[in-house]
Every structure is written in C-alpha cells, then in structure tokens.
C-alpha positions as CSV (number, residue, x, y, z in Angstrom):
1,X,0.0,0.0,0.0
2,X,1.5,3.5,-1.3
3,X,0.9,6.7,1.0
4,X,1.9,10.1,0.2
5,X,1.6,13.1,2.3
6,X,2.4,16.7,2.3
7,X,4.0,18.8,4.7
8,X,5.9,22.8,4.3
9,X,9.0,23.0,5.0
10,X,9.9,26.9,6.4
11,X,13.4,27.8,6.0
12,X,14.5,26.4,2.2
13,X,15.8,29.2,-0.2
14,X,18.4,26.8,-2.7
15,X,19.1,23.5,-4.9
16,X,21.2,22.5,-1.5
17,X,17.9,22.7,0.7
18,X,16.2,20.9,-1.5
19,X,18.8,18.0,-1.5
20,X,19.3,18.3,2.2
21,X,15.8,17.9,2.8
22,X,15.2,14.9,0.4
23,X,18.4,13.1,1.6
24,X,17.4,13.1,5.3
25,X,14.3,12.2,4.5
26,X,14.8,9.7,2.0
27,X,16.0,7.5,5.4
28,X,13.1,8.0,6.9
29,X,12.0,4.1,7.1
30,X,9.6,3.5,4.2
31,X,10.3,6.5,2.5
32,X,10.0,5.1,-1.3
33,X,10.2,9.2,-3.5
34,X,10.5,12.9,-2.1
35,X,9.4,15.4,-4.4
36,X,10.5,19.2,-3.1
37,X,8.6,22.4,-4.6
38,X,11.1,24.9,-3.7
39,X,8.9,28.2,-4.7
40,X,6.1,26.6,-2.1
41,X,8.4,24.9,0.3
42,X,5.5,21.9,0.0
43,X,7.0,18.6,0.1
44,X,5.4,15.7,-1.2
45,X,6.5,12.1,0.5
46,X,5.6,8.6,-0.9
47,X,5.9,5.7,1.1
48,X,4.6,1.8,1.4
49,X,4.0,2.4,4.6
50,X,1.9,4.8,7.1
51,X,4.5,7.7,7.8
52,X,5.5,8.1,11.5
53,X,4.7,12.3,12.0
54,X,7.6,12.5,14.6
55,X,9.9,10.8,11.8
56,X,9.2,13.2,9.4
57,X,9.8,16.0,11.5
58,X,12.8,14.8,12.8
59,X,14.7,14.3,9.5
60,X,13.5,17.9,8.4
61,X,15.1,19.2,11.5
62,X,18.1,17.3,11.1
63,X,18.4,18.8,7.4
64,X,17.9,22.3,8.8
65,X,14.9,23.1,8.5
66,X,11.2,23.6,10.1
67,X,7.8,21.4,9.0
68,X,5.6,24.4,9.2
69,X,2.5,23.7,11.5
C-alpha cells in the first residue's frame, strides 16, 4: 500500500535545501520518493507504509529546516 503526504518546509531558499531535505528524508524508514517544490516549500512524500509524523519531523530538523504547523 502506497501513501503520500504533504508537509511545508519553512526555511529552504536553494538546490542544496532541496537536497538536504530529500536526503534526510529519504532515510526515513519507508520513505519510497520525495518530491521538493522549492517556490512553495510543499513537500510531497511517498511511502509503502503509514508515515510516522515525529519521523518526518525529525529528518527535516536534522536537514535544517522547520515542518511548518
């Protein structure tokens, strides 16, 4: 089973925040694509499994950056 979910990221302004973000949370467990709209800061997140909230949050942070709430 495939889930995707948004979040907004606060904080991104380059091609390197974009990367940070989608590495870190590309090793969130489950994680399968991370699609990054810069201009937004909207991140979509595909996954075979249900995505742990905390999980996501914490891989943004580590990356840099705020999930807006």
């Amino acid at each position: 089973m495939t889930t995707t979910s948004t979040v907004t990221v606060e904080g991104m302004t380059c091609d390197h925040c974009v990367r940070a973000v989608q590495s870190e949370l590309a090793d969130v467990p489950g994680v399968a694509a991370v699609d990054v709209d810069l201009a937004t800061g909207r991140v979509a997140i595909t996954a075979d499994r249900p995505l742990d909230d905390d999980a996501v949050r914490e891989a943004v942070e580590a990356a840099g950056y705020q999930v807006a709430s």
